[in-house]
C-alpha positions in Angstrom: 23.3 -2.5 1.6 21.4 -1.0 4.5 17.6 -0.7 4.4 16.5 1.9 7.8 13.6 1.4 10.0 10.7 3.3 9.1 7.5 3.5 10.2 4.2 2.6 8.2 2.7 5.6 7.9 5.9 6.4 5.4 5.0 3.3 3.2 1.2 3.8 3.2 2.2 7.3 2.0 4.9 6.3 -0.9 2.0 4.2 -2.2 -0.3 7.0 -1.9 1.9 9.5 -3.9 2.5 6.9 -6.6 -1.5 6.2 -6.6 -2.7 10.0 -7.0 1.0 10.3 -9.4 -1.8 8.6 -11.8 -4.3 11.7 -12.4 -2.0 14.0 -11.4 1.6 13.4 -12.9 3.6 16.5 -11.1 3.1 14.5 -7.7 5.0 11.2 -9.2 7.6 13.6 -10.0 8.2 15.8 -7.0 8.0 12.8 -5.0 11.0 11.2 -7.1 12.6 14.3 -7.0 12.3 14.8 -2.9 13.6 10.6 -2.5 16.5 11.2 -4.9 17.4 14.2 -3.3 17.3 12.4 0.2 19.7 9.7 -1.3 22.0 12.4 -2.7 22.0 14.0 0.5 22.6 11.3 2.6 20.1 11.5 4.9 16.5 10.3 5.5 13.5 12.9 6.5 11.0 12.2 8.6 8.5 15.2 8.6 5.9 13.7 11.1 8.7 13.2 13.8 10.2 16.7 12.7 13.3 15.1 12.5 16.3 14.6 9.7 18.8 11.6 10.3 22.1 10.7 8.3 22.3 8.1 6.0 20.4 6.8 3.6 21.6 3.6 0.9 20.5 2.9 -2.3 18.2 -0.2 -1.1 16.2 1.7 1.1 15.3 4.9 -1.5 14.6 1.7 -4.0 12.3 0.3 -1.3 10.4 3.7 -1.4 10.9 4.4 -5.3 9.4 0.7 -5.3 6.6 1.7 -2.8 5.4 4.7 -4.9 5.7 2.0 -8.0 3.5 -0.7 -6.2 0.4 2.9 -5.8 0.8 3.9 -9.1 0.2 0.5 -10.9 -2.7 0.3 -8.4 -3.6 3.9 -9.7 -3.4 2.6 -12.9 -5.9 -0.7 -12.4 -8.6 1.9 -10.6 -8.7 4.4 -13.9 -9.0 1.8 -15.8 -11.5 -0.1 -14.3 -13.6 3.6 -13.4 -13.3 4.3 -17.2 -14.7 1.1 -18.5 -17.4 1.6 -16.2 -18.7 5.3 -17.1 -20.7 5.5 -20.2 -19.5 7.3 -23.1 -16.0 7.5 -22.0 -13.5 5.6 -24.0 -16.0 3.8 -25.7 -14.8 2.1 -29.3 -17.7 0.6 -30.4 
């Protein structure tokens, strides 16, 4: 199991795909679509750098698939804690 060198900026944006993936559902999708397509591919992309390397392993799209995980529970704790607070919205009582 291999798991590639990346550089941050690729984490903090899993986690941001998987965050927004919470209002707006298509995201969460494309984004699983483009990771599982990298894995089938063999190859990692790394659009900042303009550059696309061979080899990729099931560990490190997990890592990522993980890392869009990890935003979209967080997505999920900041909806619910912005509906609770907004008055009239959700309310059961």
């Amino acid at each position: 199991m291999t798991v590639y060198y990346r550089p941050s900026v690729y984490a903090v944006s899993h986690v941001f795909f998987g965050f927004i993936a919470v209002w707006i559902p298509m995201i969460g999708f494309l984004s699983l679509m483009y990771q599982l397509g990298q894995y089938f591919y063999n190859v990692r992309v790394f659009p900042l750098e303009r550059r696309i390397e061979k080899g990729n392993s099931l560990a490190h799209t997990a890592i990522k698939i993980g890392e869009m995980a990890v935003g979209f529970v967080l997505g999920l704790v900041v909806k619910s804690f912005w509906l609770v607070d907004q008055p009239g919205k959700n309310c059961t009582h």
